[in-house]
C-alpha positions in Angstrom: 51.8 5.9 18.9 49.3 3.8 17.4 47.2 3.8 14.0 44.2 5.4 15.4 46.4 8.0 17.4 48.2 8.6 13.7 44.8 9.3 11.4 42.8 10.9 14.2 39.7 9.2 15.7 37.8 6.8 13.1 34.3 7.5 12.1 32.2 4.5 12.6 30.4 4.1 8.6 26.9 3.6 7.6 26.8 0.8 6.2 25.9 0.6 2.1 23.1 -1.4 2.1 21.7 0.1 5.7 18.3 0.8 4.7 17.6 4.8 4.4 14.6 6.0 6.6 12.5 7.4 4.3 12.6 3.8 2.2 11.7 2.2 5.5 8.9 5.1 6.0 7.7 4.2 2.5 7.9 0.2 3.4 5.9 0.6 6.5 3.5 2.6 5.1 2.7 0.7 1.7 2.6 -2.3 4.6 -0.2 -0.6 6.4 -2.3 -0.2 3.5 -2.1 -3.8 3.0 -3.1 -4.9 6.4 -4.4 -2.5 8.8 -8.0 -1.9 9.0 -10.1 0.6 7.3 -10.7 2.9 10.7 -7.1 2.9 11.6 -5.7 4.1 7.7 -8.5 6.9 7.4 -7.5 8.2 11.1 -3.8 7.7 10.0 -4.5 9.5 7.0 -6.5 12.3 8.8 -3.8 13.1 10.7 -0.6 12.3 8.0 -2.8 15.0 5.5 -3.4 17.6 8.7 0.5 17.9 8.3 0.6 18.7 5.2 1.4 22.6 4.2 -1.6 24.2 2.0 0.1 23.9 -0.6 0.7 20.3 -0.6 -2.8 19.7 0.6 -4.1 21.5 -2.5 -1.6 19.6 -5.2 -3.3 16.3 -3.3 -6.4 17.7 -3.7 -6.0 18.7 -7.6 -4.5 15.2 -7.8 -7.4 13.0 -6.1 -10.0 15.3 -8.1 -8.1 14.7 -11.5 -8.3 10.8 -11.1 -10.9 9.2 -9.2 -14.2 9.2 -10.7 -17.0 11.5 -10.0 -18.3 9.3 -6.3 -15.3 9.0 -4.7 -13.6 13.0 -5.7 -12.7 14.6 -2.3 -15.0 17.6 -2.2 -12.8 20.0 -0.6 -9.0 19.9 0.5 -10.0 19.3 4.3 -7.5 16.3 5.6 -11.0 14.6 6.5 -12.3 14.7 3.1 -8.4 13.7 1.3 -8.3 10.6 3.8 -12.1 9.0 2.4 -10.8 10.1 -0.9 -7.3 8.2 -0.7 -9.2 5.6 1.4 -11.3 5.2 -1.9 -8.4 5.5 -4.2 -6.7 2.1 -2.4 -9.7 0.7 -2.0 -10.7 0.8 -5.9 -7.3 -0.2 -6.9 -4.3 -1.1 -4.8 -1.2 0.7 -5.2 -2.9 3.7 -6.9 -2.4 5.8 -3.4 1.0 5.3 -3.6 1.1 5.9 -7.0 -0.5 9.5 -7.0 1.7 10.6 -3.3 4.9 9.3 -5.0 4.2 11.7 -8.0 6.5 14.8 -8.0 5.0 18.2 -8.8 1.8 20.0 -8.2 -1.6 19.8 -8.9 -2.6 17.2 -12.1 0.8 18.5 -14.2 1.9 15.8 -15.9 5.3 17.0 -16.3 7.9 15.3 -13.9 10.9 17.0 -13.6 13.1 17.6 -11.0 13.4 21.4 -9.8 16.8 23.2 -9.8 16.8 22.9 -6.4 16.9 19.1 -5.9 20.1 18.0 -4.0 22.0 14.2 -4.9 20.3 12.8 -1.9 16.8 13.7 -2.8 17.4 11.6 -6.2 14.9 8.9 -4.5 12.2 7.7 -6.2 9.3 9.9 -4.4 11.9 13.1 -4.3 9.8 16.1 -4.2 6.3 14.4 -3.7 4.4 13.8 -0.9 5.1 10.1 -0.5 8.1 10.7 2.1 6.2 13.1 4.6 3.0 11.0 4.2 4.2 7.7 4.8 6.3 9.6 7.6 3.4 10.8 9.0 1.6 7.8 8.8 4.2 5.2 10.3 3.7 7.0 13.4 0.2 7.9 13.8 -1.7 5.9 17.0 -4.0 4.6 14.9 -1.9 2.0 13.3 0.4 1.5 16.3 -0.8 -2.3 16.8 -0.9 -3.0 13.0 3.1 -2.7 12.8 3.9 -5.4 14.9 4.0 -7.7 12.1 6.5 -5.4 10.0 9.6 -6.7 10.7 8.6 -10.3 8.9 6.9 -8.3 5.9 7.5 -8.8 2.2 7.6 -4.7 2.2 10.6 -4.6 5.0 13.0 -7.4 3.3 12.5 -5.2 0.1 14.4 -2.5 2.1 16.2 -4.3 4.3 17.5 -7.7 2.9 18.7 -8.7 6.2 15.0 -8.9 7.1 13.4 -11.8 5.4 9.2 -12.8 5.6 8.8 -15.9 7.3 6.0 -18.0 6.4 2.9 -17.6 8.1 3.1 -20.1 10.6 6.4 -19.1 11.8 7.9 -22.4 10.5 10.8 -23.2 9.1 11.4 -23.3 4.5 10.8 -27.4 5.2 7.6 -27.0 6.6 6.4 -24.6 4.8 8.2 -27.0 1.9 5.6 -29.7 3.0 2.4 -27.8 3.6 2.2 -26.3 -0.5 3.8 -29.9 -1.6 3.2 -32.8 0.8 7.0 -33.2 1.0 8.1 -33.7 3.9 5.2 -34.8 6.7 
């Protein structure tokens, strides 16, 4: 009888530092709204905010309304009228959109606690907020299909995924990329 036969069949592990999908969700997404164009993210966000449940959809809303200034406010709670809005929001100052999604609670509160009902593994960063399901949402929309093919060499996947690494962008190797910011090298 062998070891395995003794402790029963042997589970294969995750790995601890396997990236967790709603990180690489986030990653892809806050990689989009640094390269994809500005068609492709308001049809991505069209669809990511038709997803969303009413309530969420208003607590975005109250959200966009609360911060942007008067020109760019959303004027309703239509996924249309959120995706100019957040489309604005990025636009006027980058990072802000994930900023407000990654916000837990409803509406403008300013109050961030954690409900009763969060659970160990929801402890992430954008736990209860609507960063997760948008960026979810978004990662797999149409629109932004062709605009992932450069992911996998991105600053925003090596953050989750330090087996990944951004190569430089002339697919060269550290020495060339060495010579072209020093002169070393040539």
């Amino acid at each position: 009888m062998g070891i395995r036969d003794r402790l029963g069949k042997v589970r294969p592990r995750k790995r601890a530092d396997a990236p967790d999908g709603e990180a690489m969700d986030v990653a892809r997404y806050t990689y989009l709204l640094r390269v994809a164009s500005s068609d492709a993210l308001r049809q991505a966000h069209r669809e990511a905010f038709a997803t969303l449940s009413s309530e969420q959809s208003e607590a975005l809303f109250l959200r966009l309304r609360h911060d942007l200034p008067d020109g760019l406010r959303p004027p309703t709670a239509e996924p249309a009228d959120l995706a100019q809005a957040a489309f604005s929001a990025q636009l006027l100052d980058p990072g802000h959109l994930v900023r407000i999604l990654r916000r837990p609670g409803q509406g403008v509160t300013e109050g961030h606690a954690v409900g009763s009902g969060a659970t160990p593994e929801s402890a992430l960063l954008y736990a209860h907020s609507l960063l997760a399901s948008v960026a979810a949402s978004v990662a797999v929309s149409p629109a932004v299909t062709e605009w992932l093919a450069g992911f996998s060499n991105s600053p925003e996947a090596a953050q989750v995924d330090p087996s990944l690494f951004a190569r430089s962008p002339g697919g060269g190797t550290h020495g060339s990329t060495l010579a072209r910011y020093t002169g070393v090298g040539d």
